[in-house]
C-alpha positions as CSV (number, residue, x, y, z in Angstrom):
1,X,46.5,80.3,-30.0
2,X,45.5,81.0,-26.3
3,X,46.5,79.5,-23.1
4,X,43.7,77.9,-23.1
5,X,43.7,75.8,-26.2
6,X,47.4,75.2,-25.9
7,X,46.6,73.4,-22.2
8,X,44.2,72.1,-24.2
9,X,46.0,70.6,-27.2
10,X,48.6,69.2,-25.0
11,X,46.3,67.4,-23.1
12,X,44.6,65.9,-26.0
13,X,47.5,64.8,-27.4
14,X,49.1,63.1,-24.0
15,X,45.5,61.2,-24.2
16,X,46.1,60.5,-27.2
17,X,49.4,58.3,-26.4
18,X,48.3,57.0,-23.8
19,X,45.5,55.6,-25.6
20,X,47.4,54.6,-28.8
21,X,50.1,52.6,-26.2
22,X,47.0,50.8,-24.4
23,X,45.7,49.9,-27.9
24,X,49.0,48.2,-28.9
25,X,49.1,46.7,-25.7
26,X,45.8,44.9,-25.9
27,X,47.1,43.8,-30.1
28,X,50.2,42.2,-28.9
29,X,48.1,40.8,-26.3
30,X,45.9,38.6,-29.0
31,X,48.7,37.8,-31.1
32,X,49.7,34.3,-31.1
33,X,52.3,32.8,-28.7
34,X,52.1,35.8,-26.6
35,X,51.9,34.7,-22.9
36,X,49.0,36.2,-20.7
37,X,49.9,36.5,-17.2
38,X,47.0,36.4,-14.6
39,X,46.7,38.7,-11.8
40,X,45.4,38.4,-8.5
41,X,42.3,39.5,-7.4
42,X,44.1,42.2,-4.8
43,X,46.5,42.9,-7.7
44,X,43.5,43.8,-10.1
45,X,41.7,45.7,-7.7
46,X,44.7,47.6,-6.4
47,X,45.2,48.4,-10.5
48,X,41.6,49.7,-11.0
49,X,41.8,52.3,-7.7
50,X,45.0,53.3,-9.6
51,X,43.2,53.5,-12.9
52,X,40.8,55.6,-11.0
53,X,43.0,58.3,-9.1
54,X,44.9,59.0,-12.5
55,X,42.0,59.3,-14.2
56,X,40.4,62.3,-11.4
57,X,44.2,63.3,-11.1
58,X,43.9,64.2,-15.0
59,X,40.6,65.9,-15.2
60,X,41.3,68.4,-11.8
61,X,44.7,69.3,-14.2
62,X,42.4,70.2,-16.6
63,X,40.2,71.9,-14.8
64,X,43.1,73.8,-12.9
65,X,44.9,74.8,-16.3
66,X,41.6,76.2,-18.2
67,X,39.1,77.2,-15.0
68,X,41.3,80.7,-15.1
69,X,40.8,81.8,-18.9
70,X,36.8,81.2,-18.7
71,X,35.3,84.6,-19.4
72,X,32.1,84.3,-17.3
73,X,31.7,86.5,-14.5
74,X,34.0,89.3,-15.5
75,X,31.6,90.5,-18.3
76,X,29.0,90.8,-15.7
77,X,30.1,93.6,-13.4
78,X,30.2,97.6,-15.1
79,X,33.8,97.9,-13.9
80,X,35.7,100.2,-16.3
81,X,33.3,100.2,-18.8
82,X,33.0,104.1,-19.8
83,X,29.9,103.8,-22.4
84,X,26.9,102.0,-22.1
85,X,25.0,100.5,-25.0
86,X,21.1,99.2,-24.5
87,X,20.0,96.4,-27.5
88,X,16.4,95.1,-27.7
89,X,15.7,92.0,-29.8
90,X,12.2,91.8,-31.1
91,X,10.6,90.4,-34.0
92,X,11.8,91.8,-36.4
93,X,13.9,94.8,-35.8
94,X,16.5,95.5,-33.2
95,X,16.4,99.0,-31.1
96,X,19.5,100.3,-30.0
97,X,20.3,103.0,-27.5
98,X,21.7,105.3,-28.0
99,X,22.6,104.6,-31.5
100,X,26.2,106.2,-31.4
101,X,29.1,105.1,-29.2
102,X,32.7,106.5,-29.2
103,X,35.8,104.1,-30.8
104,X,38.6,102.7,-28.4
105,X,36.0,102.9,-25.5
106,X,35.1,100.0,-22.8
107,X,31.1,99.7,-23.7
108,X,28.9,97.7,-21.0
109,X,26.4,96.3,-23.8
110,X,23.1,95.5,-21.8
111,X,21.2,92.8,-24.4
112,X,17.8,91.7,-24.0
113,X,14.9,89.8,-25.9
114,X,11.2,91.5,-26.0
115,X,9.5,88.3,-27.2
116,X,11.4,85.4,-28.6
117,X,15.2,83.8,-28.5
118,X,17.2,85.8,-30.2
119,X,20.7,86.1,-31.2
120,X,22.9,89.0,-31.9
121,X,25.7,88.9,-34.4
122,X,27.9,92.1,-34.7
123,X,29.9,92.5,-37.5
124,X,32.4,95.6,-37.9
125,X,32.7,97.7,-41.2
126,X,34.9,94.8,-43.0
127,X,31.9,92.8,-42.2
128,X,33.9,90.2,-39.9
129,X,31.7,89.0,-37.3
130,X,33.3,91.0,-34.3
131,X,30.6,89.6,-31.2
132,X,27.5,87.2,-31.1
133,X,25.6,86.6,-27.7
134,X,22.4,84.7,-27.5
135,X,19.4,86.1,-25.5
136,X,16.3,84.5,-24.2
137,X,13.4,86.8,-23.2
138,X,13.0,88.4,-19.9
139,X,16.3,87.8,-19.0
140,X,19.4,90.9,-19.6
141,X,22.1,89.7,-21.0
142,X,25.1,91.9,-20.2
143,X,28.8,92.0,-21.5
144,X,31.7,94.6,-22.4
145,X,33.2,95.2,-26.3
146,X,35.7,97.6,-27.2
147,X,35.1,99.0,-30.8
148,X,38.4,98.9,-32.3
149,X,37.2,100.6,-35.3
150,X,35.1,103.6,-36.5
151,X,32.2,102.9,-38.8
152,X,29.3,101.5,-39.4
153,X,28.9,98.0,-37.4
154,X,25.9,95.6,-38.8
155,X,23.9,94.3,-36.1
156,X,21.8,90.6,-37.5
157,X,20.1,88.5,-35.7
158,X,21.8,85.2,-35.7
159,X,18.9,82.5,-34.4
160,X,15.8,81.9,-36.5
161,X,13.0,84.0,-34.9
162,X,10.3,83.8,-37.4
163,X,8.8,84.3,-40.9
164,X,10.7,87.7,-41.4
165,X,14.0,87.1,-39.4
166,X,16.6,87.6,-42.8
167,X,14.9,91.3,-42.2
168,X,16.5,91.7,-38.6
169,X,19.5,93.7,-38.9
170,X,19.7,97.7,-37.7
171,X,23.3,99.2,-37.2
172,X,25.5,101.4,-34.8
173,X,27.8,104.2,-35.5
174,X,31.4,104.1,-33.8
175,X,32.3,107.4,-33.9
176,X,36.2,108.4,-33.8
């Protein structure tokens, strides 16, 4: 598992007891000859701003232990990618440019959509789905991929485009 989902999980599972020891609070609260206590006013107010700052408290430590494993805006510059790969999405084919790339190489993959949403879905010679990006027309949707593996990759489209999408599907050779 990642950082991320381990941060995650462990934060799930703390609001999970928390919310499993309020629950049992509120039973044994309606059980018979269990004695209810009333609170101030100040006291119940002072309790909800409490309520409130653990509450933000908890989200800004999520934020703080996932906002760092987020993958947006590194794909987006060219640094250290050594190959660059062009793929148009258009009903009902794909064109890809230039239709060989090396193995074990950084590729800057620059994805775009000539008419309708599309939806790329690469999937290495094993056939397990390796990449998918979605794409809306007129706008380039960049990102980086290493192909781990020679071979032939299959390239599908992955978003229902029209009458003829199950024909959508081209593919690229990662040469050694």
């Amino acid at each position: 598992m990642t950082d991320t989902a381990w941060v995650i999980t462990i934060l799930y599972a703390v609001a999970t007891i928390i919310a499993v020891s309020l629950l049992l609070v509120v039973f044994r609260s309606t059980r018979v000859g269990f004695r209810v206590r009333t609170a101030s006013r100040e006291k119940l107010e002072r309790r909800e701003s409490y309520w409130g700052i653990t509450v933000v408290a908890l989200l800004v430590v999520t934020l703080g232990g996932t906002i760092f494993a987020i993958p947006y805006g590194s794909d987006q510059d060219s640094g250290g990618a050594a190959q660059r790969l062009k793929i148009v999405g258009r009903q009902f084919a794909w064109t890809i440019d230039p239709p060989r790339v090396r193995a074990g190489v950084a590729t800057r993959v620059e994805l775009g959509a000539a008419d309708v949403n599309h939806a790329l879905g690469i999937y290495d010679p094993d056939g397990a789905l390796v990449k998918q990006v979605n794409v809306v027309p007129g706008v380039t949707q960049p990102f980086r991929i290493t192909f781990e593996k020679p071979g032939r990759y299959e390239i599908r489209c992955l978003e229902f485009c029209g009458v003829d999408h199950h024909l959508m599907e081209n593919t690229l050779e990662v040469t050694p």
